[in-house]
N, C-alpha and C positions, 0 to 999 in steps of 0.2 A: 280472408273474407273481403269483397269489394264491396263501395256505396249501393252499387245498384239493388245486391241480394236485400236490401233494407226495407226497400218495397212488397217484401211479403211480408214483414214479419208487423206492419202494420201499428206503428208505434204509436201510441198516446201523448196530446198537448195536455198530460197530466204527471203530478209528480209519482213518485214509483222508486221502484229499484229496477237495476238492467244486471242480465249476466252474458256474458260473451261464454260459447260455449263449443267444444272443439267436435267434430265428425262426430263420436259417440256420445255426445251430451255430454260429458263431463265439464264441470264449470271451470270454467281458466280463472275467472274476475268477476267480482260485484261492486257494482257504484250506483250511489246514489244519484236523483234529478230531482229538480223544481219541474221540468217540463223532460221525459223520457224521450219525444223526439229529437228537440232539440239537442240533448245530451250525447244521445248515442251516434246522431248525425258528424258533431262536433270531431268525432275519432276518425273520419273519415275523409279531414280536410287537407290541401296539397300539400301546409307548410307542417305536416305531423312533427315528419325526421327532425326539421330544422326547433320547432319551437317547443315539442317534448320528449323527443330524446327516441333512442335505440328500442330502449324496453317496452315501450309503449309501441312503438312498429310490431314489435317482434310478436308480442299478443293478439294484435288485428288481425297480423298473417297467418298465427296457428289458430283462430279461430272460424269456424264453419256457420256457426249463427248467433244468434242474438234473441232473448227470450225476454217477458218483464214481469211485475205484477206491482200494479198500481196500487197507490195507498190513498186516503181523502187528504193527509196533508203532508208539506214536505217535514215537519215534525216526526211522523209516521215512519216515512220513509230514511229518513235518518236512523233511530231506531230499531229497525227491522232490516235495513244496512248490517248495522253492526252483531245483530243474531246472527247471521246469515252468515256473515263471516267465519263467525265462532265456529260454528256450527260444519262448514264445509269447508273451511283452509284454504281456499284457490288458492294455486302454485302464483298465480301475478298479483293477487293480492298481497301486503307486507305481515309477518307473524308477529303474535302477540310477542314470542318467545325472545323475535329478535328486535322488539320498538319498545322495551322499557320506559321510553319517555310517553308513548302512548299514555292516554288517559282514561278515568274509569268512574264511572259514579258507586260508591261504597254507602249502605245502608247500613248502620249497626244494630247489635244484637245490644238495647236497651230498655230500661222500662220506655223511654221517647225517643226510641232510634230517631240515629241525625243521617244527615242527608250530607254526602262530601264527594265537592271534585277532586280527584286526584290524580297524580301521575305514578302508573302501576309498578317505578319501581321505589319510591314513597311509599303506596300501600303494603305491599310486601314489607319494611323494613317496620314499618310502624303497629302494625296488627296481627294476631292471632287470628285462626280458622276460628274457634271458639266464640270469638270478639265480633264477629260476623254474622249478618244475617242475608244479608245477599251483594251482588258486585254482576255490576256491569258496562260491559265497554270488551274491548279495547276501543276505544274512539280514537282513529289519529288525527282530527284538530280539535285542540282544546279550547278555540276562538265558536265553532260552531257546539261545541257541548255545552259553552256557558252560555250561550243564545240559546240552548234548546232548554236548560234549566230553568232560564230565565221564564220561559214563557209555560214550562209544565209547573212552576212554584206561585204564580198567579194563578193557576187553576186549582191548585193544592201546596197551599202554605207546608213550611216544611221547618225545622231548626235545623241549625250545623253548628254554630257557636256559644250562642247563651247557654244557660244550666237552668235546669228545673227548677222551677219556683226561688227564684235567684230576687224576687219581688220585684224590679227595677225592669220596665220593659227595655229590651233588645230593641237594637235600630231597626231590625226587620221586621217586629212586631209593630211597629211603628210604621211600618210603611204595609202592613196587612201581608206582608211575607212569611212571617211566624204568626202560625195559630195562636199564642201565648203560652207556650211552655214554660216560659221564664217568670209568667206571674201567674200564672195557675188558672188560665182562664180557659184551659182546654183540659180534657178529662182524658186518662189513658185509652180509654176505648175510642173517644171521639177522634185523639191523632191516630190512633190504630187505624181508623179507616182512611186517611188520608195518605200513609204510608203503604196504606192493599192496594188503593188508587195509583197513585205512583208505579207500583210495580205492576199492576195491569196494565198500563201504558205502557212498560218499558217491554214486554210478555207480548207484545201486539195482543191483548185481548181486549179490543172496543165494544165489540160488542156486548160481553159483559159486564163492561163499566161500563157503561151508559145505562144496562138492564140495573145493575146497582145503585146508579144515580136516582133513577127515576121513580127506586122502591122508595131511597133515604127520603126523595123529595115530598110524596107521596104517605112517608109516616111523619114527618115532622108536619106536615099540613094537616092530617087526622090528629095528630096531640096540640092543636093550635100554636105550634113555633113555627110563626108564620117569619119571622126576619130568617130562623137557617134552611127553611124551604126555598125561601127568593134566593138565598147564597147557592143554593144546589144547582139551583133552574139557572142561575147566572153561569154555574160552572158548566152546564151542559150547554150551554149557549156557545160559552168559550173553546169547547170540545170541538164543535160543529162549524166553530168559525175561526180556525186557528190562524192570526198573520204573523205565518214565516215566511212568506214569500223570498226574503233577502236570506233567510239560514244557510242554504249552499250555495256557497261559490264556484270555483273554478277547481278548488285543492283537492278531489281527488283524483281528478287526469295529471293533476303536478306533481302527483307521488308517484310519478313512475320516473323522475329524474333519476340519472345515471347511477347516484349512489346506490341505488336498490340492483345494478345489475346484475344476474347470475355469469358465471362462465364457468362452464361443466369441460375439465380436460382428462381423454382416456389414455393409455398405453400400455401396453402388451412386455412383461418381462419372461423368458425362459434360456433355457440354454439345451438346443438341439430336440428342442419339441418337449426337454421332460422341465417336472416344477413350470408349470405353464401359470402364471396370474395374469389379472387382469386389475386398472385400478381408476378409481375415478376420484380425481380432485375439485374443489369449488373455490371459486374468488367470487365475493359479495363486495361490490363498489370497488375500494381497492386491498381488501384485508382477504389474508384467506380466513376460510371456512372451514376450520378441520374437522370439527363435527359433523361435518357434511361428507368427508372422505371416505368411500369407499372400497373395499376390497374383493375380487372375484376368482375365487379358483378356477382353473379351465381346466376341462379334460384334456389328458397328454394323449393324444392320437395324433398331432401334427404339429409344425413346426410353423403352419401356414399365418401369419402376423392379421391376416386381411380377417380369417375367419373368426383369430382371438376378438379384434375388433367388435366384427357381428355379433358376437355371443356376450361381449362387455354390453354392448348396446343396448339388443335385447332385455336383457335381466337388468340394465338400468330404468328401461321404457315398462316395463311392468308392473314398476314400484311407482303408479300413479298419484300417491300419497307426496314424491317427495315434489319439492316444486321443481318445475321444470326449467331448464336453462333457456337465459334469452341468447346463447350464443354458445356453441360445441366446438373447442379445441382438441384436434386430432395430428396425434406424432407421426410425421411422412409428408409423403409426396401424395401428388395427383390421383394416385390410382387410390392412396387409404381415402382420401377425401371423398371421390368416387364412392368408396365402400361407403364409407358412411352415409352421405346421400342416398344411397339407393336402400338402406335398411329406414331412414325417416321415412322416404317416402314408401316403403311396404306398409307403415305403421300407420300411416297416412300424416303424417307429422310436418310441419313448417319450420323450421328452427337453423338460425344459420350456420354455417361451420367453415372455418378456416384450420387451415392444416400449415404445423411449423417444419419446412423444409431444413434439415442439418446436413451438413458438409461433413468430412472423412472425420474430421476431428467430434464428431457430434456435436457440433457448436451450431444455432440458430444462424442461419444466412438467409431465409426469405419467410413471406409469410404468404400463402394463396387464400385467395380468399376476397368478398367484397372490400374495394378499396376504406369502404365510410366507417365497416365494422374494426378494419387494419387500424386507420387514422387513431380512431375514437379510443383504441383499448389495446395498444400495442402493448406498451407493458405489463396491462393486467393478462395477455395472453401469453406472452413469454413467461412473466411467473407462475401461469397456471399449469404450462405447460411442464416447466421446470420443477414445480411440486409430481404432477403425474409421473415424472423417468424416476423422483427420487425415491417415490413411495412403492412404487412399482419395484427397484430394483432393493427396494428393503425389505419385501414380502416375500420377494424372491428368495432373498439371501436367508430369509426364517425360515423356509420352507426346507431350502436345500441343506441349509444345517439340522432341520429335526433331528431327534433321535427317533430310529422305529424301534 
């Protein structure tokens, strides 16, 4: 995708959510904005390569357009971020599965559920399914989740610390951040709805909650409790006029630094066309990724390496689900390289690939391929490659040993 395609898709000086999304619409990446034009412009600037990195090129490139849907505040949009995530896994977005230290807002399953930031692999260690009543996130900065707390727990007081009717108000009750759980000045039902609030927030359901506010405002002013009718109408006030302006920074175009890089390596093991596999390995920053290793039997009708190739490829590019590599290491010369190229682009695919050229002894002696991609990941390309002949030639050897 170039800057100029940006001109149609007609971006909003409002916050939002953006997704990058490749030929068939499928979403590569969701990120948040304070202002969606300015946001999505920003990916589009000379010094990309130099000031964030490979992976963040490599998304732009496999991407074909750019789509949004605004929200009324960057609060909102935060938010609805990280649904969205959940929700559809972009391969360029990072997985809950693999950012443990990602963070999570946890609601408990109490008579006054508490309200807790955490780091998701904290909550896992410390709580039961049972113990739970709801959990949201994965948030990857834990600087914009406590600013977003900060400002949804002035609209709706919440406890996390204090104990029930413990008599002695909590620092937070004292500063009107705890409704008073700790001295009994709130009723089960009354935090009940403060914690339905909460999670309508987090649910993108505004509309609701406002249609809810406006009942609560409206019967506490029919029963003359005129001070928690002014408390409502102040919180709908707060709703309508959220200042986050400064909640998002820069951090989610900086999580595409290098540690998050993929390198997806194939190679072709048989002996005279019969036991044909095929096998695909992954390096994540600089570790491999064995979980991510896969295996491919090939039909034995040929001996031909090029066609193993194509058909590895294929049946890799199928599996939409897994994430897509910011960079494809291929065993050979010119011509496999070749090969490969010309299957992305059947698929309509962008993704780069360098091929490890080996000498008589099969030892690596060049690497073809963009100089920047060589420089930046030589060794994680040698090792990837190096995992793909091993795994290859050990599927092989299970195969050829079967017993039938």
């Amino acid at each position: 995708m170039k800057r100029q395609d940006l001109e149609k898709v007609g971006l909003p000086d409002n916050p939002g959510v953006y997704f990058f999304r490749d030929s068939d619409g499928n979403i590569l990446y969701i990120g948040k904005a304070t202002s969606l034009r300015d946001r999505v412009r920003s990916y589009f600037n000379p010094d990309l390569m130099k000031a964030r990195g490979l992976r963040l090129v490599s998304m732009v490139t496999a991407a074909d357009t750019v789509t949004f849907q605004s929200t009324n505040s960057v609060l909102e949009a935060l938010l609805l971020e990280s649904r969205l995530i959940k929700e559809h896994t972009p391969p360029y977005n990072a997985r809950e599965k693999d950012n443990k230290s990602f963070t999570c807002v946890v609601i408990t399953k109490e008579e006054f559920p508490r309200v807790l930031i955490m780091r998701i692999r904290d909550f896992e260690k410390r709580f039961d399914k049972k113990d739970i009543q709801k959990v949201y996130g994965p948030f990857a900065s834990l600087r914009q989740l406590r600013e977003a707390m900060k400002i949804i727990r002035r609209m709706f007081p919440y406890h996390d610390k204090c104990e029930a009717g413990q008599g002695k108000p909590c620092f937070n009750a004292q500063l009107k951040l705890c409704p008073g759980v700790c001295t009994g000045l709130v009723t089960k039902e009354e935090y009940k709805r403060h914690i339905d609030n909460i999670r309508k927030l987090f649910e993108g359901k505004r509309t609701e909650l406002k249609k809810d506010l406006e009942q609560q405002m409206k019967e506490f002013a029919k029963k003359q409790e005129f001070e928690k009718a002014a408390q409502v109408r102040n919180t709908l006030f707060a709703l309508d006029h959220i200042k986050d302006i400064n909640l998002i920074q820069d951090e989610e175009i900086l999580s595409f630094k290098d540690a998050a890089f993929r390198i997806e390596a194939y190679d072709v093991a048989h002996i005279s066309g019969s036991d044909r596999v095929g096998v695909m390995t992954v390096i994540e920053g600089k570790e491999k990724c064995k979980e991510s290793y896969r295996r491919f039997k090939l039909p034995e009708k040929t001996n031909d390496d090029y066609e193993g190739l194509r058909e590895i490829m294929l049946r890799r590019f199928n599996h939409k689900e897994w994430r897509y590599p910011d960079l494809i290491v291929i065993d050979g010369g010119k011509a496999h390289k070749d090969t490969a190229q010309r299957v992305l682009a059947m698929l309509g695919l962008s993704i780069p690939i360098v091929s490890v050229v080996k000498d008589e002894r099969h030892k690596p002696k060049d690497i073809l391929g963009d100089k920047v991609h060589v420089d930046n990941h030589k060794k994680e390309i040698l090792l990837a490659n190096a995992e793909a002949h091993r795994f290859a030639i050990g599927y092989h050897k299970v195969l050829r040993n079967k017993v039938v």
